[in-house]
Legacy VTK file of the C-alpha trace (Angstrom):
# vtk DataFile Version 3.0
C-alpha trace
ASCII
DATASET POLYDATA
POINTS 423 float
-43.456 54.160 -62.476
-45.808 51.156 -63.242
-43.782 49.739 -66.003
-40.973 49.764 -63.447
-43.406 48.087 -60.206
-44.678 46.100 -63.002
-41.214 44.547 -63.448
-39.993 44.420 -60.120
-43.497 42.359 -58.896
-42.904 40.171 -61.321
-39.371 39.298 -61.299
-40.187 38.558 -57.342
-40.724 35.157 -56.272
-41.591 33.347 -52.811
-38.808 33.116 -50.315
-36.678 29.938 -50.849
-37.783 29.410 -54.479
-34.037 29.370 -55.914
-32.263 27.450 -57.924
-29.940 25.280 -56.423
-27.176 26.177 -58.300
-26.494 29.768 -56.823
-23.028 30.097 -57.815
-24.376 30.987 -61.019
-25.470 34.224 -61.926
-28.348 34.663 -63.693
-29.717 38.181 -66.010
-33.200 38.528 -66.108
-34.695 40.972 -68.893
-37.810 41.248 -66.796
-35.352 43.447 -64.465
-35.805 47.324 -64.584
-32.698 48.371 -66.376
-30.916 51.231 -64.463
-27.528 53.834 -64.957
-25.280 55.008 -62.267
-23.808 58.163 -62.859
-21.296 61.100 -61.385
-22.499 64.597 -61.890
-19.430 66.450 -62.964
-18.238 68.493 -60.481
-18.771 66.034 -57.989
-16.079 67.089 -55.413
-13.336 64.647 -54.409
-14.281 62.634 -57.517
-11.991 59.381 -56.597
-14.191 58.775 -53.214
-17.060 59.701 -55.518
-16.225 56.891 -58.003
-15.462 54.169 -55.093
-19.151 55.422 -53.515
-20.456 54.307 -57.086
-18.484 51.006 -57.146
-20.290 50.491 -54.046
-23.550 51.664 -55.521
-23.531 49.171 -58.472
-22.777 46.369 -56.498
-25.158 47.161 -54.061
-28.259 47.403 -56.995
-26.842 43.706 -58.627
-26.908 42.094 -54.662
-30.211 42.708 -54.544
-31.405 40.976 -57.196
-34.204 43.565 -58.356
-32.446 45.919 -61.096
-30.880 44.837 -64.294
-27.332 47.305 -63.939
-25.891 48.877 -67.109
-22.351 48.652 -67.075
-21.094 50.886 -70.407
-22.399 54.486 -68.856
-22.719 57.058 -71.978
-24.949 59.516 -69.930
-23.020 62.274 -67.532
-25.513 64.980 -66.570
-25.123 68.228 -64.688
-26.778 67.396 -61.043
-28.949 70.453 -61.277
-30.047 69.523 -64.884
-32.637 67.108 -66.704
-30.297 63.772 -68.391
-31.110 63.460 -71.523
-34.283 61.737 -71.820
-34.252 60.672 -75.440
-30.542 59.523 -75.127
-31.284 57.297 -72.174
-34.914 55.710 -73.285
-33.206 54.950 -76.968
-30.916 52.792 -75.272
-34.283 50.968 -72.415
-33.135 52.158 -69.395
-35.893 52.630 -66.957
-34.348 54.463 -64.274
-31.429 57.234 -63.860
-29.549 57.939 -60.949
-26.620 60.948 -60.973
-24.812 61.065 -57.796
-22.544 64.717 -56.627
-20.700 64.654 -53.648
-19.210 67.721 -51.171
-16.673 67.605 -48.491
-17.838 68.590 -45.002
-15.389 69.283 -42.265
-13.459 66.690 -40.364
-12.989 64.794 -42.851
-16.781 64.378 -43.556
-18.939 63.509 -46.885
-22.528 64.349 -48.026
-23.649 62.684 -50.856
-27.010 64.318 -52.933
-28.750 61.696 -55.459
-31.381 62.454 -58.006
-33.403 59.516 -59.242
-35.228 59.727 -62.845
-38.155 57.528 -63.711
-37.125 57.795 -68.002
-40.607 56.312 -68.862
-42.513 59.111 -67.188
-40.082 61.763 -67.833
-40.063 62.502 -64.328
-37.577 63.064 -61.077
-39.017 60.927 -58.400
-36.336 61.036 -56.102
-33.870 63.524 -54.443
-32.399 62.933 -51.134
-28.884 63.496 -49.323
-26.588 61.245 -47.297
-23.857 62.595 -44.715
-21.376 60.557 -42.475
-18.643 62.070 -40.553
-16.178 60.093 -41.586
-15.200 59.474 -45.021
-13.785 56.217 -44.373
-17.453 55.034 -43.896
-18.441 55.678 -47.558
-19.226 52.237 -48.074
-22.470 52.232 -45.620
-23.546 55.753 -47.941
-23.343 53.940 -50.640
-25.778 51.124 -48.900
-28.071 53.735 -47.718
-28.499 54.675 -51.640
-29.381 51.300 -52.630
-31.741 51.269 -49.882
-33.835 54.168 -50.672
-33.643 53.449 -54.242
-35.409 50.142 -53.793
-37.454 51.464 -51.355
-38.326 53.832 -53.927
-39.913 51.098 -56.152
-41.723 49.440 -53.195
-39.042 46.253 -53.580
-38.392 43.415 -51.343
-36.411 44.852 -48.408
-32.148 45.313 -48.415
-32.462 47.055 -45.236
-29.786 44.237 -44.441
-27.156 46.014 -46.476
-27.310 48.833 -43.992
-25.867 46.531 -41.028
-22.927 45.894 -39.301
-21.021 42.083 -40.290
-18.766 41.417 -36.970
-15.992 38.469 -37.484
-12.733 37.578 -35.740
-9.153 37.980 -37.512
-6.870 35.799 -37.015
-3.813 37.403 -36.792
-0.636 35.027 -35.708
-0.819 31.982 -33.350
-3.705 32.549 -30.352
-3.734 36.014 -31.223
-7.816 37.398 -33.018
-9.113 40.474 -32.883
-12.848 41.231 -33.281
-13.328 43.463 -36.197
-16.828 45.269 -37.335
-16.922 45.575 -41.318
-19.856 46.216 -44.094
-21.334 43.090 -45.536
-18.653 43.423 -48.266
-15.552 44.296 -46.102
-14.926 47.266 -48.195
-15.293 49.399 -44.427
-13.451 47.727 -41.735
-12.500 48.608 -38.071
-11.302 46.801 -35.025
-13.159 46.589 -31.878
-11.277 44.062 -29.647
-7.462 43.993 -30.011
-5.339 41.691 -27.950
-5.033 38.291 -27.097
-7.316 35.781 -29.156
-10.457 36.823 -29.450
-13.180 34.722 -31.227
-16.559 33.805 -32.311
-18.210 36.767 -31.887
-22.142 37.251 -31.869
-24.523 40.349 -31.642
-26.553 40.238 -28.782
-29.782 41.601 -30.747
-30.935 43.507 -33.964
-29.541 46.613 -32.585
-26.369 45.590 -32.782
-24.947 47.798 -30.350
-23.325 45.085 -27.997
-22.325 41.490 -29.032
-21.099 38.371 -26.949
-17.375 37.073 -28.324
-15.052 34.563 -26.588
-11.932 35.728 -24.993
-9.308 33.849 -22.510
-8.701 35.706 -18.966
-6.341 33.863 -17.277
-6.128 30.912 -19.925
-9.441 30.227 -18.588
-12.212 30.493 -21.416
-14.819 33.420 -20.623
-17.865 34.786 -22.366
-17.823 38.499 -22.426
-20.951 40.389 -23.721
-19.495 44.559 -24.495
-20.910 47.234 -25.814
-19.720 48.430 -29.255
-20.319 52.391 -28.390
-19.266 52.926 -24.978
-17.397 49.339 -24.242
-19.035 48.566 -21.370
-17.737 44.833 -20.392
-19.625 41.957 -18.937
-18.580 38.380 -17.992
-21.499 36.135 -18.932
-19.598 32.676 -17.879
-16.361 31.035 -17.550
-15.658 27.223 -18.534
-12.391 25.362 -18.098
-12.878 23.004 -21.145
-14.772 25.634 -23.680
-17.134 28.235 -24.265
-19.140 29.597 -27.147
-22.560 31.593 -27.500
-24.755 30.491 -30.765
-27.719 32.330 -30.745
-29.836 34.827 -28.755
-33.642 34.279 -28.131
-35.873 36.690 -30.661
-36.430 38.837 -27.130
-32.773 39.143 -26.591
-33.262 37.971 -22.684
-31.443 34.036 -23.882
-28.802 32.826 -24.967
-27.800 29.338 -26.410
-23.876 28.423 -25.219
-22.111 25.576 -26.117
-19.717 24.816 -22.353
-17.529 22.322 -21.777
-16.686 22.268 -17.864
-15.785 19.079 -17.615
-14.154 18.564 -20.992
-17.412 17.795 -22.232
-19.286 19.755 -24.366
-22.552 20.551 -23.878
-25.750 23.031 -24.803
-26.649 25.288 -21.791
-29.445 27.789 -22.340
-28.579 31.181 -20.016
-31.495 33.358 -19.122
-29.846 37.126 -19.254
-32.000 38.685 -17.483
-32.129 36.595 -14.345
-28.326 35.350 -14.553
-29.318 31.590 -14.851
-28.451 28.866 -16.843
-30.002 24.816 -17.902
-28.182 22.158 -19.456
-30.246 21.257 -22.690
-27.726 18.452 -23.570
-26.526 15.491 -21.440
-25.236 13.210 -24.322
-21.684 11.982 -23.724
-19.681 13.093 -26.078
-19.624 16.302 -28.375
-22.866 18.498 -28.236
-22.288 22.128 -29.489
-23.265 25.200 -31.764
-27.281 25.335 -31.057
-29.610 28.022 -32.529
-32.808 28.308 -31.863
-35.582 27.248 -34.192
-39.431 26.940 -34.267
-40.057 30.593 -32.653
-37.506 29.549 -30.041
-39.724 26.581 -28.984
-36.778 24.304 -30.175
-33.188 24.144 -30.565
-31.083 22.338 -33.884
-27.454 21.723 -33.002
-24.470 19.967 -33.751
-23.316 16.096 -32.496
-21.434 13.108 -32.782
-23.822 10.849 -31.778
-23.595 8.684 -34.964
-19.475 9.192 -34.810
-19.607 12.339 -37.200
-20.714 15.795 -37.138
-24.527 15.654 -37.683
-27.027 17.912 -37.587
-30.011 17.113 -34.664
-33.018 18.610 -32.856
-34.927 18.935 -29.664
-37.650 20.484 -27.767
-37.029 22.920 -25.168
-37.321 21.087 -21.961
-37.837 17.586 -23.587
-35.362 15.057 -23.659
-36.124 13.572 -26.808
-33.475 14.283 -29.696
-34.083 13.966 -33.354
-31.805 13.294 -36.285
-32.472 15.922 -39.102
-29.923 15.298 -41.717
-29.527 11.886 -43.558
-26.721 12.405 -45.955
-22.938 13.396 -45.633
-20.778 12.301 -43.156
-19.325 15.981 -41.474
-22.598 18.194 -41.116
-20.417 20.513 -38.709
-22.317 23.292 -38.856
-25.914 25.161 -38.846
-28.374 28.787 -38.877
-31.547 28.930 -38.426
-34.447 31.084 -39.467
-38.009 30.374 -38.616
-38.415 26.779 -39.395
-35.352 26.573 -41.590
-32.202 25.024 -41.564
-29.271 25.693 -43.450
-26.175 23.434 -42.897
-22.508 22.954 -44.079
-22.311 18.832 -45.630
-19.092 17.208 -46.706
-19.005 15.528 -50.393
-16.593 13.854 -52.445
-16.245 16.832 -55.637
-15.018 14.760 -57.789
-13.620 11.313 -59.163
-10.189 11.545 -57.705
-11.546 11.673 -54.372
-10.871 15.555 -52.948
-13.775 16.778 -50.536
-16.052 19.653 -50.794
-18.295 20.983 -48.238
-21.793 22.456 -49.484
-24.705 24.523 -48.029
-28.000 23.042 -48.151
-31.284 24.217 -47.225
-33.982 22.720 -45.156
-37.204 22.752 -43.634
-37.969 20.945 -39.901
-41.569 20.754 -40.831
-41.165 18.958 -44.286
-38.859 17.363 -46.290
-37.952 19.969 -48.500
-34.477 20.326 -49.016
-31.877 22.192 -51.594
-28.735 22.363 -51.998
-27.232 26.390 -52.286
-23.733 26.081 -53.641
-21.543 23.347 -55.985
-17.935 23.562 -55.005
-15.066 24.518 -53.024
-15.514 24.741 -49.191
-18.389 26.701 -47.965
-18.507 26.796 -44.055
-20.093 28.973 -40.951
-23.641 29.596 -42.529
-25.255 32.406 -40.922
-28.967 33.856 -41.911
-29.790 37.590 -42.360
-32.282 39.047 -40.017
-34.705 38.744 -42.479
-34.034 35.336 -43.355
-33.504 35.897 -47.421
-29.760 36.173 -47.454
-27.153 33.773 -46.173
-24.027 34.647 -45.342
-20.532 31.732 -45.778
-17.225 31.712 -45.441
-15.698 30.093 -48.897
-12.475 28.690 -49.548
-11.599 27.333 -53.982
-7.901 27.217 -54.215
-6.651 28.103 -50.635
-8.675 31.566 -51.552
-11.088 32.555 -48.958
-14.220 34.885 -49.423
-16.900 36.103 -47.722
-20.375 34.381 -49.811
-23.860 36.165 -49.752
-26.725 33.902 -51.085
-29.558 35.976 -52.474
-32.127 33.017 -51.685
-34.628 34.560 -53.700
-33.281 35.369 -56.603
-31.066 32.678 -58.363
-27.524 34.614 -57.112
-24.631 34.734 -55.283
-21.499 37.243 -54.786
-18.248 36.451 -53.370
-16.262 39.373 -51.806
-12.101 38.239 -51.497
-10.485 38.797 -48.347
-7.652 41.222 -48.754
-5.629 39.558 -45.448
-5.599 37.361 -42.788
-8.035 34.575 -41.820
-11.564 34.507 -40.685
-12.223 32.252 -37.177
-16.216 32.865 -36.990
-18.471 35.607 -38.662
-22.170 36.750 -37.740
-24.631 39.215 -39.374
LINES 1 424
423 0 1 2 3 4 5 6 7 8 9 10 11 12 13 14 15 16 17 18 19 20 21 22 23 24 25 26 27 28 29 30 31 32 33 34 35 36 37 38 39 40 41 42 43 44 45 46 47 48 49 50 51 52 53 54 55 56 57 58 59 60 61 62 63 64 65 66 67 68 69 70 71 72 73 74 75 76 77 78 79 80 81 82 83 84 85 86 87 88 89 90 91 92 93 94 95 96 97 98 99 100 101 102 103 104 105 106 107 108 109 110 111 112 113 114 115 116 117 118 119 120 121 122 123 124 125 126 127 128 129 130 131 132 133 134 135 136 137 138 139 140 141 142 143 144 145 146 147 148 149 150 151 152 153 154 155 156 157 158 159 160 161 162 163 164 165 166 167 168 169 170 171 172 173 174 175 176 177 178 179 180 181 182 183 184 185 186 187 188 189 190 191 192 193 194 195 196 197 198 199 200 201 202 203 204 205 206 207 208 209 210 211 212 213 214 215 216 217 218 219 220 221 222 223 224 225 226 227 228 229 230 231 232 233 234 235 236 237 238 239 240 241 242 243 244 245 246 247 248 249 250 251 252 253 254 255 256 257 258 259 260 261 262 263 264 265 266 267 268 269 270 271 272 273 274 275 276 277 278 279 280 281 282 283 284 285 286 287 288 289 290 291 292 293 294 295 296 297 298 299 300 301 302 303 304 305 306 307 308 309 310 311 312 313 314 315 316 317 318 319 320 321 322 323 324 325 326 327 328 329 330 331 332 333 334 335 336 337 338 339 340 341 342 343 344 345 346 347 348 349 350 351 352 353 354 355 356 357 358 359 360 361 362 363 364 365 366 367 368 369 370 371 372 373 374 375 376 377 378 379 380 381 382 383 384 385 386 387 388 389 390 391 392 393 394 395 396 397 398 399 400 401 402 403 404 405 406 407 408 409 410 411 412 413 414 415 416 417 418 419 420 421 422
């Protein structure tokens, strides 16, 4: 194992030391080079092979094993691989897969992990769901404990819920739950339109979404097990929640009751709410930032989208982003910013709209992608992964930026059109 810890420590690199040019994909031979393979008699071998798809993808997302496409090896589960065959050809690490059928439509899924340096098994482990249609988040827990395994840099990420509203005609959205790479998808709000959705904490076992009772605009916090419904507020003009305090007890909410829109923070535990924004005109999407001592938020104050701050009960606002002329949306994470900017792409004059990263306590900033439309940034819990909508070609994608390790994966949408997405 230390050639393998050997690699992986030294392939890693501080958080946000990227290149700015994430849209390409980089190979790194310092990368632990490992094969995915199906024992067998794996049972139900098509599921099997869409569990390894899932796998693969999984290992090349997180940025810490070099994957080798052109398997050779197929081993008996219950048997050694071929040690020889396999360290011939450099690869570091072996995992063989078998899967069984359970009842109702169940799956368990046993993995053996080889170390091919030390000739030795150094993992063996089994995964069940009830369902087989959730064989995608299997396939995450895999990746998981293999890079756990190695002592990498967390993916515990992988293993989460995305949550994003569907458009699906005119004022009609439901709120559908999916993995981060929409291979597993399910509805949780049908009817009526239904939009921007937002987990209420790191559980994720409620979430706060938009809905319209009455034509009236209401904020609705439910529980995603046993659908328990609350109505947080209700605002003629508008009404969005942007962010929940790292305690869970506020929430940011962008209201407009008098057709103006404004940043209110409610206190959830004591059913209150402030105005944070007074500004006449278009104040909206805040998150917190600064260990929730300040907020960063969206305005028009210079007669475009731009991106501004201010403290928590002070009514001074400052101007954070001095280039582009839409900055129309923002995430935070700790003391960083990342934001959507409008450029010209190219010399006949058509428009992109790029990511770029920032810091509110210096002036480091970097730019994440290069072209087409990239909108509706949205950090990963642990703050090294970003998460974009991205339209080239009137295609749209879901993006994940692996901020630490030069790379970036785009996963198609099959149908329909996302309003709002949150991780």
């Amino acid at each position: 194992m230390n050639k393998i810890l050997f690699l992986i420590i030294t392939f890693t690199t501080i958080l946000f030391a990227a290149d700015a040019e994430l849209d390409i994909i980089k190979k790194s031979t310092n990368l632990p080079k490992i094969e995915v393979s199906i024992a067998p008699k794996a049972m139900n071998n098509l599921l099997t092979k869409k569990i390894k798809e899932v796998i693969v993808k999984d290992l090349k997302v997180s940025g810490h094993f070099d994957v080798i496409e052109d398997q050779r090896e197929h081993a008996e589960f219950n048997k050694f691989p071929n040690m020889l065959a396999l360290s011939n050809r450099g690869t570091d690490l072996f995992l063989n897969i078998d899967s069984n059928l359970s009842s109702f439509e169940g799956v368990t899924l046993n993995i053996k992990l080889y170390d091919i340096n030390s000739k030795q098994l150094i993992l063996n482990k089994s995964f069940s769901t009830s369902k087989d249609q959730r064989y995608p988040f299997l396939a995450h827990r895999v990746a998981i404990s293999v890079n756990k395994q190695l002592n990498a840099p967390s993916i515990d990420w992988m293993d989460k819920f995305v949550i994003f509203s569907l458009y699906k005609e005119a004022k009609k959205a439901d709120i559908i739950i999916a993995d981060y790479t929409l291979t597993f998808q399910k509805p949780v709000i049908r009817g009526g339109l239904n939009i921007f959705p937002k987990w209420a904490d790191e559980k994720q076992d409620s979430f706060f979404y938009t809905t319209y009772d009455r034509g009236v605009p209401t904020l609705v916090k439910t529980n995603l097990y046993t659908r328990k419904r609350e109505v947080i507020m209700k605002s003629e003009g508008m009404i969005v929640a942007s962010d929940v305090s790292k305690d869970g007890n506020k929430l940011l909410v962008t209201a407009a009751p008098n057709n103006q829109p404004d940043i209110y923070l409610y206190n959830l535990r004591k059913k209150t709410k402030v105005r944070l924004t007074t500004y006449k005109g278009i104040d909206v999407g805040a998150h917190f930032v600064e260990n929730d001592s300040r907020i960063v938020f969206v305005s028009d104050r210079l007669n475009y989208p731009n991106i501004f701050a201010k403290r928590i009960n002070s009514r001074g606002v400052e101007r954070l982003v001095y280039h582009g002329r839409n900055n129309s949306s923002a995430t935070t994470y700790k003391d960083y910013v990342v934001y959507t900017s409008r450029e010209k792409g190219n010399e006949f004059g058509r428009y992109t709209f790029n990511l770029y990263l920032m810091s509110t306590k210096s002036d480091y900033l970097k730019r994440l992608t290069a072209n087409g439309s990239n909108q509706f940034p949205k950090f990963s819990q642990d703050g090294e992964s970003i998460i974009f909508l991205k339209t080239v070609d009137n295609r749209s994608s879901i993006g994940i930026i692996r901020l630490n390790h030069d790379k970036s994966f785009l996963f198609p949408l099959r149908n329909g059109k996302i309003q709002s997405i949150d991780w």
